[in-house]
N, C-alpha and C positions, 0 to 999 in steps of 0.2 A: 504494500500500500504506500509507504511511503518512499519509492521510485515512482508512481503514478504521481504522485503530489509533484514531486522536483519536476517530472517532466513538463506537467501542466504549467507548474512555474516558470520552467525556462522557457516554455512555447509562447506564454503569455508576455514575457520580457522583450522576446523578438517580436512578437509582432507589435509592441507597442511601441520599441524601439525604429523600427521601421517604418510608421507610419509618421514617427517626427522627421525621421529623414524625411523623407516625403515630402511634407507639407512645407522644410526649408528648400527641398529642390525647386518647388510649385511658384513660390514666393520669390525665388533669386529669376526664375526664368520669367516672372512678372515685369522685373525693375529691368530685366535684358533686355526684352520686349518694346518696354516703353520708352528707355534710353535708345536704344538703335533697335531701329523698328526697320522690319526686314524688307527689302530692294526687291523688285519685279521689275524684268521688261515687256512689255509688250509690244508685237509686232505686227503691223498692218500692210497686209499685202494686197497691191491693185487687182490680182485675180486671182483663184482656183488654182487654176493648171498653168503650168509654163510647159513650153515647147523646148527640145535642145538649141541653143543659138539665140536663145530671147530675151532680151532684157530685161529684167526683173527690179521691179519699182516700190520701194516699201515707206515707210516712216514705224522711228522705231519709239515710244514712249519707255520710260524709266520713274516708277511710282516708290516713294517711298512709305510703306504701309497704305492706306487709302487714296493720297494726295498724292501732285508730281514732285518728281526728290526736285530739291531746291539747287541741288549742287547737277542736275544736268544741263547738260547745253546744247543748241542746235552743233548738228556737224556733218556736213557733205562728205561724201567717199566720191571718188571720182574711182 
């Protein structure tokens, strides 16, 4: 019986111990998130399909979380 208790005990240690981990993982990736909030590009192409040999015409947007990042810039590719 009392190897049934310890075990119970040490199960219950880990998992409570584990679940504080947790919730400071939860919390650091909160403050990660909202300090540098993660980049997207997106990219708009004038059709569907290209052919071999055909110019291919886009514009590419760069969002910082919901909004456009501040730090992009127009920029021609020739």
């Amino acid at each position: 019986m009392d190897r049934m208790k310890l075990l119970l005990l040490l199960s219950f240690g880990f998992c409570l111990g584990s679940s504080l981990s947790a919730q400071t993982i939860d919390s650091m990736m909160m403050v990660y998130a909202d300090q540098i909030p993660q980049q997207k590009i997106h990219v708009h192409f004038d059709k569907n399909i290209y052919k071999a040999g055909e110019s291919i015409y886009f514009k590419a947007y760069v969002f910082a979380g919901y909004q456009p990042a501040s730090n992009s810039k127009t920029c021609l590719l020739n």
